[in-house]
KOLTOR-866688 format. One record per residue (C-alpha): x, y, z. Coordinates in steps of 0.001 Angstrom, whole numbers, plus 500000, padded with zeros to 6 digits. Layout:
XYZ
...
//
This chain:
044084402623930104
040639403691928589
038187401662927558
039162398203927736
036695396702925912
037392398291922724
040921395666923498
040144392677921067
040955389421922679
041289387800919646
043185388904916422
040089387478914463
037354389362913426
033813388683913585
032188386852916163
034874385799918404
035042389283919406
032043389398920034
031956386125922622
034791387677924638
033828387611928164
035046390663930102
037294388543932039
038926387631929309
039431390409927366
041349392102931084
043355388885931179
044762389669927590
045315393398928405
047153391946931569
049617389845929847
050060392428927391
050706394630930078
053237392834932021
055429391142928769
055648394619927332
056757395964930729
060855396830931660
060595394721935231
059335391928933527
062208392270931258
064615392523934058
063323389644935984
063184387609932975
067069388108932207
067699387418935943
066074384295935919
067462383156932377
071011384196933708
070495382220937118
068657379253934650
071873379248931975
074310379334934930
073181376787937126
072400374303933792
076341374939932803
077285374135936391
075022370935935860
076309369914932890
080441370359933796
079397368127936576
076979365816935121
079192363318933946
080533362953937793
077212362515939041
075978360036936986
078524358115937390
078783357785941202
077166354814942128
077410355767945631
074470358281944950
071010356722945031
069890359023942594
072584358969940237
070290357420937184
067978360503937143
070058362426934668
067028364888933828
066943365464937542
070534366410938243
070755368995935469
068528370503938101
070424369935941124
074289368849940274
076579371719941122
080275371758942342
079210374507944798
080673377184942786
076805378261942006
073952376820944460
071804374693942396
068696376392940281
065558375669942943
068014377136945778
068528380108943461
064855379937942943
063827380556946516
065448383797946522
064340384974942750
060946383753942747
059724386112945678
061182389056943564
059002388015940325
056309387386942191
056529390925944147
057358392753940539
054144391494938905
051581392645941716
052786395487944187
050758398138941577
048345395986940389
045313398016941880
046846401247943425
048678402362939698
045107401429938707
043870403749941198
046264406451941123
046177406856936827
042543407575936908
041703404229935362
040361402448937797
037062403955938883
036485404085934702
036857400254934786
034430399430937158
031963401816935274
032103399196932459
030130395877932708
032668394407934858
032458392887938476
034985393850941002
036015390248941459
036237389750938112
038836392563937912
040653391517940846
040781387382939657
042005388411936241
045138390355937378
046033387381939277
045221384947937140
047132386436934286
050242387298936454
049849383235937257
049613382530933300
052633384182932433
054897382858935565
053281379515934488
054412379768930916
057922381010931854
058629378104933800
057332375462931440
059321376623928629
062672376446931574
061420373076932301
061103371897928349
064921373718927688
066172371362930156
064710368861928330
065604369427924958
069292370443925952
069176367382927855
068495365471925118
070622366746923097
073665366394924617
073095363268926519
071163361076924022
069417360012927120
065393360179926823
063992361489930500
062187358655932238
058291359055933131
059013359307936395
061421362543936074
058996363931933870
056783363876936574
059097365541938901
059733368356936686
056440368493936064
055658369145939753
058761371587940122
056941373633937798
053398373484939851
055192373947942938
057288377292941372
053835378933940584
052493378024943774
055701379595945719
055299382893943053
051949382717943086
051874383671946937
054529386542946891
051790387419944266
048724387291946412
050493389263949160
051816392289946697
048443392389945058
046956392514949034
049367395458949870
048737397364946673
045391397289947845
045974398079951290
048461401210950352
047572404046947807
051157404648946502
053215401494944620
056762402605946543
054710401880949664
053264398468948900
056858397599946853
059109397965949908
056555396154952801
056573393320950180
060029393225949770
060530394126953700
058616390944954762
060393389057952110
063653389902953624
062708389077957358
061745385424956165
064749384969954532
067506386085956648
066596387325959933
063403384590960571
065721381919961282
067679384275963906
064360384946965563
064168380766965393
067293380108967100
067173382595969505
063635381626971005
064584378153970532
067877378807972661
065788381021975585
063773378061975680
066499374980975813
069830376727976487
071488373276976128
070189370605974149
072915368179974905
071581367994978136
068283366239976797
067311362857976256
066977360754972694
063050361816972877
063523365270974145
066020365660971565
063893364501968324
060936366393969878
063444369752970219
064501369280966518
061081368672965601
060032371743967067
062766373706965263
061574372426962041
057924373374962369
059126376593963388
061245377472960913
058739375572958007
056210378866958611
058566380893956172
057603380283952631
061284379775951719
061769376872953730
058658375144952794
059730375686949366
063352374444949821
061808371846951768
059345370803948487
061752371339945610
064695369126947265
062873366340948069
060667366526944510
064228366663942896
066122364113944576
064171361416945124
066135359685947345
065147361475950374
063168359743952740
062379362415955200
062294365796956320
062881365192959861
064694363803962389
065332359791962294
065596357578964977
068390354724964851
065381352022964894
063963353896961792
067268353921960082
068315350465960758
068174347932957815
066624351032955694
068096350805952146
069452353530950116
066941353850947317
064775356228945583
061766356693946044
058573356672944324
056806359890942951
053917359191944885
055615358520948051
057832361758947525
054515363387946846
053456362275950216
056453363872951681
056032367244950652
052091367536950718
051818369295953825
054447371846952461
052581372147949325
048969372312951217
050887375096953582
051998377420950433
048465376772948827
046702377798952146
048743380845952644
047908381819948786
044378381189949101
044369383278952541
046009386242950678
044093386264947937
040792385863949650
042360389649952328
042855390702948784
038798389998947697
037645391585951246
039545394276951386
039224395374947061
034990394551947522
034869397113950332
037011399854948791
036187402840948226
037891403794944393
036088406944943695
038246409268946043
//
C-alpha cells in the first residue's frame, strides 16, 4: 500500500490537499479499494440481479395488487414494487436478509489481517495516524459505499416507478423507503463489524472468511432448529396449555428466535414495508375485536420495529467496540 499520504483526497490541487485530515485521506483509499475490487463486483451483480428480478416480479404483479381492495395497503404503489411477488421469486428485503450478510462479510473479513499480512500495516501506523482512526475509517467507508449502493436501489425504484406508473410516491412511502435504506446499512453494517472483529482476531483472511460465514449460516438455518427443539423439551405439547400459557409460549418463541439478526431484520423490513401490520406478536381476541383493517402511520410503524432496530444497532456497536479493544491492544509488529 505504501505511503498513504502521498494518496490525494481531492483531485484539486493546492490547499485542499493540504487540509486533508488523515482520516480522510484512508477513507478515500478505502473506497477506492473496495469499488476497484472483483468481490465487490460480484456482490454488486448479485444484488442488481436479485434487485432487477424481484422489481420485474413487482411490476407483472403490480397491477393485481393495487387493485385489490381487500388489501389495506393496496394504495402504496411505491411500496409494493418492494414487496408484490406471485411467489415465483421471494420479495427483495426477504432476498435481502440472505445477500446482505454476504456483502457485509465480503467488505471486512481482511480488512486488518491482509493489512497485516502484506507488510503494510505496521508502515501505516508509523505515519501520523491513530489506531482508531485506522480502524473507524475502514468501517466507515465500507458503511459509505453499502450506503450509496442502496440509495441509488431505492431512487431506481423510484424513477422506474414513476415512469411506468405516472403515479408520484406519497411522503409517507418516501419515508418508508427511506428507512429501508437506514435499516439495510444497519443489518450490513453488523455482518461488517463482526468480519472486521474476526479479521482482527485471526491472522489469515480464509480463517476469519469462513467463521463469518459459519456463524452466518447457523443463524439462518439451523438457529431456528435449535429454537424449536428447546422450545419442544420444554412444552412437549402446547395444545395442552391455556389462552395465557399459550400467548406467553409464543411470546417466548419469538424473543427467542428475534436474537438472530435475520429475523430482527425480516421482522423490521416487513412491517416498515407494509404498513398495515399492527403487530409482531401474538393477539388476543379482545385486542382484535372491533380493530379495523388500516394502515398505519410511519411513526406508529416506527414504534413497532424500534426495539428490532435498537437490537441490530446494539449488536453493531458491541462488535465494533471488540473490534477497538482487541485492534488497540495488538501487537502488529510480529
Amino acid at each position: 500500500m505504501g505511503n498513504v499520504f502521498a494518496w490525494p483526497l481531492f483531485s484539486t490541487p493546492g490547499r485542499l490537499k493540504e487540509h486533508a485530515s488523515p482520516f480522510q485521506v484512508i477513507v478515500r483509499k478505502e473506497v477506492g479499494d473496495f469499488v476497484r475490487s472483483w468481490r465487490f463486483y460480484i456482490m454488486l451483480a448479485l444484488i442488481l440481479l436479485t434487485f432487477v428480478g424481484a422489481l420485474y416480479i413487482s411490476l407483472e404483479n403490480i397491477r393485481q395488487a393495487v387493485t385489490n381492495v381487500n388489501d389495506p395497503d393496496h394504495a402504496f404503489v411505491y411500496l409494493k414494487l418492494l414487496t408484490a411477488t406471485d411467489n415465483t421469486l421471494p420479495a427483495f428485503h426477504v432476498l435481502m436478509s440472505f445477500l446482505g450478510p454476504l456483502l457485509g462479510i465480503s467488505l471486512g473479513f481482511d480488512a486488518v489481517n491482509a493489512e497485516r499480512n502484506n507488510g503494510t500495516l505496521a508502515r501505516l501506523i508509523a505515519q501520523p495516524v491513530f489506531r482508531d482512526n485506522l480502524l473507524l475509517a475502514k468501517f466507515y467507508a465500507a458503511l459509505l459505499v453499502v450506503g450509496v449502493l442502496f440509495l441509488t436501489l431505492v431512487l431506481l425504484i423510484t424513477g422506474g416507478g414513476m415512469l411506468l406508473t405516472g403515479v408520484r410516491p406519497e411522503g409517507t412511502e418516501l419515508l418508508r423507503m427511506l428507512a429501508f435504506v437506514i435499516l439495510n446499512i444497519v443489518y450490513v453494517g453488523f455482518w461488517l463489524c463482526l468480519s472486521i472483529c474476526l479479521s482482527v482476531i485471526f491472522r489469515h483472511a480464509a480463517t476469519s472468511a469462513l467463521t463469518a460465514i459459519g456463524i452466518w449460516l447457523f443463524f439462518t438455518v439451523f438457529y431456528q432448529i435449535v429454537v424449536n427443539m428447546v422450545m419442544g423439551a420444554l412444552v412437549p405439547d402446547p395444545r395442552g396449555l391455556s389462552e395465557a400459557g399459550v400467548i406467553s409460549f409464543n411470546n417466548l418463541f419469538l424473543s427467542l428466535l428475534r436474537v438472530a439478526p435475520s429475523q430482527m431484520y425480516s421482522d423490521a423490513a416487513t412491517t416498515l414495508l407494509m404498513p398495515s401490520i399492527r403487530s409482531l406478536g401474538p393477539l388476543t381476541m379482545e385486542q382484535m375485536a372491533g380493530a379495523i383493517p388500516a394502515p398505519l402511520s410511519f411513526r406508529e410503524s416506527l414504534m413497532i420495529v424500534w426495539p428490532q432496530v435498537t437490537g441490530l444497532i446494539a449488536a453493531t456497536t458491541a462488535c465494533f467496540a471488540l473490534s477497538y479493544y482487541l485492534f488497540m491492544r495488538k501487537e502488529i509488529r510480529s
